[in-house]
N, C-alpha and C positions, 0 to 999 in steps of 0.2 A: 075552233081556232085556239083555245084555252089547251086542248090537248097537242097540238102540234108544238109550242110554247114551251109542254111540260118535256116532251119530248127532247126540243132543241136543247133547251137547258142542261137536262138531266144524261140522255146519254150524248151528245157531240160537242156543247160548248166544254165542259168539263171544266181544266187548270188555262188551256190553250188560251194566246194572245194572238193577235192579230197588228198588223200595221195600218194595214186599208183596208176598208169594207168591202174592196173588190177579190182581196185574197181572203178574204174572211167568207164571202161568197161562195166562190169556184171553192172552198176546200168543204163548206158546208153541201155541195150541189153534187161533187164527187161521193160523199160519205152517205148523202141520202140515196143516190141511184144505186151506188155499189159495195154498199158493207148492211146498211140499214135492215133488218127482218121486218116482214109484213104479217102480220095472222091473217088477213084475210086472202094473202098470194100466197098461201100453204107455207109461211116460215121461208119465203125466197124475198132476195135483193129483188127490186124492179126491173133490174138489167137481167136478171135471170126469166123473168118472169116473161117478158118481150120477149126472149130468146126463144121460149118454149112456144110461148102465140106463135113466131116469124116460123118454127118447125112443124106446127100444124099447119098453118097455111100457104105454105110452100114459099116462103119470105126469105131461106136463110142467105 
């Protein structure tokens, strides 16, 4: 949990303000599924990484 934390912090909350929690949510949820690098997904976004499972198994 400690590292997710370091994470949020460090690369996505940054200077950025928010009004509601709920937009401050949905921008963090977008950023995590579609810009975020994984090391353990070979250096791909999550939405990439589905993409490549859903084209092995005939999902597209």
């Amino acid at each position: 949990m400690e590292r997710f934390f370091k994470s949020y912090k460090e690369e996505w909350m940054g200077d950025q303000a928010y009004y509601t929690r709920d937009a401050a949510m949905h921008a963090h949820m977008k950023w995590y599924d579609s810009v975020r690098l994984y090391s353990t997904q070979g250096y791909q976004t999550l939405m990439e990484c589905e993409n490549d499972l859903n084209k092995v198994s005939g999902m597209t």
